[in-house]
C-alpha positions as CSV (number, residue, x, y, z in Angstrom):
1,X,42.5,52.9,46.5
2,X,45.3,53.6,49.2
3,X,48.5,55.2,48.9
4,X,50.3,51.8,49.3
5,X,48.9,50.6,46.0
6,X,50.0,52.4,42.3
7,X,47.8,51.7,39.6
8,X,48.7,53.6,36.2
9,X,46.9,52.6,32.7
10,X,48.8,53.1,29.6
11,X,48.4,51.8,26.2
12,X,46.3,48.5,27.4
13,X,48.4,47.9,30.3
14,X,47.2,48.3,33.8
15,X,50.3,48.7,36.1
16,X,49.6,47.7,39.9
17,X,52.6,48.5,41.5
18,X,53.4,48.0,45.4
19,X,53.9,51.8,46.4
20,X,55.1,51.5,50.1
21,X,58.7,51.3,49.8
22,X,59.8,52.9,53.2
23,X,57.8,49.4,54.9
24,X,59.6,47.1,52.1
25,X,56.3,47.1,50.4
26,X,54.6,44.9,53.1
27,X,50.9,44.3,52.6
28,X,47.9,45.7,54.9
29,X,44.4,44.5,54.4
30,X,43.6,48.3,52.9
31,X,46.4,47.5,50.1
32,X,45.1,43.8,49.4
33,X,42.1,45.5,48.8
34,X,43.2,48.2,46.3
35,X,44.5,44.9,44.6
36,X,41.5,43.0,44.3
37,X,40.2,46.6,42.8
38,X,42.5,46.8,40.4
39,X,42.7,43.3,39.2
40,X,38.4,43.0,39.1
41,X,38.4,46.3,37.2
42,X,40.7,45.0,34.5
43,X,38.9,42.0,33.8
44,X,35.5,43.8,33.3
45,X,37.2,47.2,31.3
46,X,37.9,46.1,27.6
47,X,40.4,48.9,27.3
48,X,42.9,47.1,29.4
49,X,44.4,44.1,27.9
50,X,47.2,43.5,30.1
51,X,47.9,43.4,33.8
52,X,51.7,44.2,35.1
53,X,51.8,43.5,38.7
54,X,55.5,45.5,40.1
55,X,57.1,46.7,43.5
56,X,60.0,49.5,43.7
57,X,63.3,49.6,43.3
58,X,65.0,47.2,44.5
59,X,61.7,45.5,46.7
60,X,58.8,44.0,45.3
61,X,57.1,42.8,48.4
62,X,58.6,41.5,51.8
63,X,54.8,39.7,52.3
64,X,52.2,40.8,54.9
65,X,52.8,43.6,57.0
66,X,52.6,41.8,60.4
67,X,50.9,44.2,62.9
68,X,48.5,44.8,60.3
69,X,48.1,40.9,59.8
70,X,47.7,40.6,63.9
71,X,44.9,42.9,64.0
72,X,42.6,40.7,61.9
73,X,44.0,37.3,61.4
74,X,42.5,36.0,57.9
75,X,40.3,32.4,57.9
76,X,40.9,31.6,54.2
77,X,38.0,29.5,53.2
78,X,35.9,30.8,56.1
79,X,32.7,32.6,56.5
80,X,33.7,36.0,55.4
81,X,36.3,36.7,52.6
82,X,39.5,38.6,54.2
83,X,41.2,41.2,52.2
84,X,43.7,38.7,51.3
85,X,41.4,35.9,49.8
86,X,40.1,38.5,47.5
87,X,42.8,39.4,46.4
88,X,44.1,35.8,45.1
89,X,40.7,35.2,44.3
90,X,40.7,38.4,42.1
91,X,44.4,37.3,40.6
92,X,43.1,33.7,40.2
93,X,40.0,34.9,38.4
94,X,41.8,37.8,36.3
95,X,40.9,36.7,32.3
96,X,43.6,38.7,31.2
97,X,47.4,38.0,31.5
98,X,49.2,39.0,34.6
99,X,52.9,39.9,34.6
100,X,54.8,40.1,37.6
101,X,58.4,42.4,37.3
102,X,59.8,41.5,40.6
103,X,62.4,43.4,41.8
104,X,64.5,42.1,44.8
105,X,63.1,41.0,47.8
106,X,59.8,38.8,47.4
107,X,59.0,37.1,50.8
108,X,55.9,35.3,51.7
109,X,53.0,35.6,49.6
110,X,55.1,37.9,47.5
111,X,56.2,34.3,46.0
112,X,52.8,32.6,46.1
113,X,51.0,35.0,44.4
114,X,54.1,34.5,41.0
115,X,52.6,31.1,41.0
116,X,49.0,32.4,40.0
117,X,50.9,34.6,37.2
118,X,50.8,33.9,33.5
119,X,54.4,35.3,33.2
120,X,57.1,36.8,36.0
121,X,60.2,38.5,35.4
122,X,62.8,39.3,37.8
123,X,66.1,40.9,38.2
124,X,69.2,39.1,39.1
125,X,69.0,41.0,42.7
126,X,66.1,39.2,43.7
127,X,66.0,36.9,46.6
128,X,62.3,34.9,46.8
129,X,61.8,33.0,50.2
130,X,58.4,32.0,52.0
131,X,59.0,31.7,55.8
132,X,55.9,29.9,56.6
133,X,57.1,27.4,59.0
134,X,59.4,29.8,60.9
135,X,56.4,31.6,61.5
136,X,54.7,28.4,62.4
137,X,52.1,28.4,59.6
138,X,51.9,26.6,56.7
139,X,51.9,27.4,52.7
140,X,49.2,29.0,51.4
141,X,46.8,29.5,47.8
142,X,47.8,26.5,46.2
143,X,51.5,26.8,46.6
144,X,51.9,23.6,48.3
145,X,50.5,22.1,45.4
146,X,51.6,24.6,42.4
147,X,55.5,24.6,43.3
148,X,56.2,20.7,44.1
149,X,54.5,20.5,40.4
150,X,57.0,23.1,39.0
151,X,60.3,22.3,41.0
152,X,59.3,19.1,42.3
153,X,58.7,18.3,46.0
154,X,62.2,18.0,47.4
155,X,63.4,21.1,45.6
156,X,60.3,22.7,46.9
157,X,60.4,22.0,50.2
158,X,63.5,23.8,50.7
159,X,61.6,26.7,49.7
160,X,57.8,25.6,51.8
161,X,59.6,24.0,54.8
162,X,63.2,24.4,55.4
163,X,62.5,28.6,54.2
164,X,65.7,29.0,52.4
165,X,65.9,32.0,50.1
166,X,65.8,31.3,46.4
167,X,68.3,33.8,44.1
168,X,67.0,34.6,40.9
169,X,69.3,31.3,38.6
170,X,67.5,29.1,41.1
171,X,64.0,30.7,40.8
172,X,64.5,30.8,36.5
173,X,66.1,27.5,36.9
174,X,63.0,25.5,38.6
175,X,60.5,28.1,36.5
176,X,59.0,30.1,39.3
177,X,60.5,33.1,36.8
178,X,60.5,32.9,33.2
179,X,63.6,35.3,32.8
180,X,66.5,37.3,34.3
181,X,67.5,40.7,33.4
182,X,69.6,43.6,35.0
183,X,67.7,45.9,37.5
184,X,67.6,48.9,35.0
185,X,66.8,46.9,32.1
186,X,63.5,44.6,33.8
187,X,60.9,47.3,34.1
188,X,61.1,48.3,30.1
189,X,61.5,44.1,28.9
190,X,58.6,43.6,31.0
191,X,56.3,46.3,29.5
192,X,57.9,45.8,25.8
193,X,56.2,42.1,26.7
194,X,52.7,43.4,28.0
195,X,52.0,45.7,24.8
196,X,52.7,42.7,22.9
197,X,50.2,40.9,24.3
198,X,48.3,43.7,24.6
199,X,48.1,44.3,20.6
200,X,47.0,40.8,20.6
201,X,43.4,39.0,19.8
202,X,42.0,39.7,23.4
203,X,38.8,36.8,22.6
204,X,41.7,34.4,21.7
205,X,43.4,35.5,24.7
206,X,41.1,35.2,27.4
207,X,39.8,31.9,26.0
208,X,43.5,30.5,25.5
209,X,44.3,31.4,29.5
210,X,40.9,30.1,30.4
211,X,41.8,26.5,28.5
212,X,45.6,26.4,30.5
213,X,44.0,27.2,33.8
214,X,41.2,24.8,33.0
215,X,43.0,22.0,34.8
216,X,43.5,23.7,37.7
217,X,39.7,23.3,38.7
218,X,40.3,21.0,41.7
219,X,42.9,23.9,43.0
220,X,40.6,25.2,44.9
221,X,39.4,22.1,47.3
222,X,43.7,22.2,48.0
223,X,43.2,25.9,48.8
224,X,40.3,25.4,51.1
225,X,42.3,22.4,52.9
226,X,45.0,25.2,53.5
227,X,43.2,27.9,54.7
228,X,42.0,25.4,57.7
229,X,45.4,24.5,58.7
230,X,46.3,28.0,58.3
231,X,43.6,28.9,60.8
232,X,44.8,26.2,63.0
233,X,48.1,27.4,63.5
234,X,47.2,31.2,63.7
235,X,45.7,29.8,67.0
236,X,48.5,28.0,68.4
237,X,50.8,28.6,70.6
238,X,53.7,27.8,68.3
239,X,52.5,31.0,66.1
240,X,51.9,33.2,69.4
241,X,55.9,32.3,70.0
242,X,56.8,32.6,66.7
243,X,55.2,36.6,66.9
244,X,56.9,37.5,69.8
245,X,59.8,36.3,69.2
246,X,60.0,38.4,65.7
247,X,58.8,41.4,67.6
248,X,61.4,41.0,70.1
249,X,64.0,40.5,67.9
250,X,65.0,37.0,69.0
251,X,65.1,33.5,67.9
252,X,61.8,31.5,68.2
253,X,61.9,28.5,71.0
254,X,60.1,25.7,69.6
255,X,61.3,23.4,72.2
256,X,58.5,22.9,74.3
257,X,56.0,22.4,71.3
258,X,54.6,19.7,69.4
């Protein structure tokens, strides 16, 4: 495990919290890793029924840390599995629910992976928003699939393309949440639901998430088909601008590309 990754088990519930709050919880490859952990030894220990996936106050995730990111830029679908791909691999694959408590700022993957939850709560201080474009890349696990099929494709594109930031009405109102509650009251509506369906019929369980996911099979051709245009643009000269431009603390200029 690594420091920026939590994980606490209680009464069936495996918590995996995001436990690098000083960095807005931004991902490294070592955390994505501790995830993928967690997650695969949840699904194979019968003691834990639940998974609760949470940030800290007031920040569930601002996405991948981007240094970390440069140093090894992931190939999703390639040859070898990058820390990341695990992960939603693991998260995918997880038989038993996932609950995500989000907690204000949930950038980047930190909204893809709410659409591979069963449930997600939020707090009405969250602000979801996946700048893929303004980083010149593209969306990623599914979520250019998953999201036009929950909000439909012009809502969602102002979320996948344009990158504006989604408040936690909107996010509840097009179901990328299921509900809103204050900040002090999320965290204990969130576990009261995992120890639910904790006490539950685990056989039943898994078997009834296995059946909804069951027509998701083709998913992962879509995710494949993303991780290659993903690739692309991590090589192009749009992205390259895009980085510096971030780093130097200026707007990108696009004008000389595509």
């Amino acid at each position: 495990m690594t420091d920026g990754i939590r994980v606490e088990d209680a009464d069936g519930v495996r918590t995996v919290r995001f436990n690098r709050a000083a960095k807005k919880n931004a991902i490294t490859r070592a955390m994505y890793t501790a995830l993928a952990q967690a997650l695969d030894g949840a699904s194979s220990d019968a003691s834990i029924r639940v998974v609760v996936i949470a940030g800290t106050e007031g920040v569930f995730t601002a996405g991948n840390d981007l240094m970390d990111f440069m140093e090894a830029p992931p190939h999703i679908g390639g040859a070898e599995t990058p820390p990341v791909e695990h992960f939603m691999r693991s998260l995918m694959g997880c038989e038993k629910p996932v609950i995500a408590a989000v907690d204000g700022l949930a950038i980047g993957i930190g909204v893809t992976l709410l659409l591979h939850c069963d449930f997600a709560y939020t707090s009405d201080r969250s602000v979801f928003r996946t700048p893929f474009v303004d980083l010149a890349l593209v969306p990623e696990f599914g979520s250019s699939v998953l999201l036009p099929g929950l909000a439909g494709r012009a809502v969602a594109g102002e979320l996948l393309m344009v990158g504006e930031s989604w408040d936690a009405a909107r996010a509840e109102r097009y179901g990328l949440v299921n509900v809103v509650f204050s900040p002090d009251a999320l965290e204990g509506e969130v576990m009261a639901r995992a120890r639910t369906l904790a006490a539950k019929a685990p056989e039943a369980m898994r078997q009834s998430k296995a059946l909804i996911l069951a027509g998701q099979a083709a998913l992962m051709d879509v995710i494949r088909a993303e991780g290659e245009v993903f690739a692309h643009q991590l090589a192009s000269a749009e992205f390259k601008e895009a980085v510096t431009a971030f780093l130097e603390r200026r707007p990108p200029d696009f004008s000389k590309a595509g």
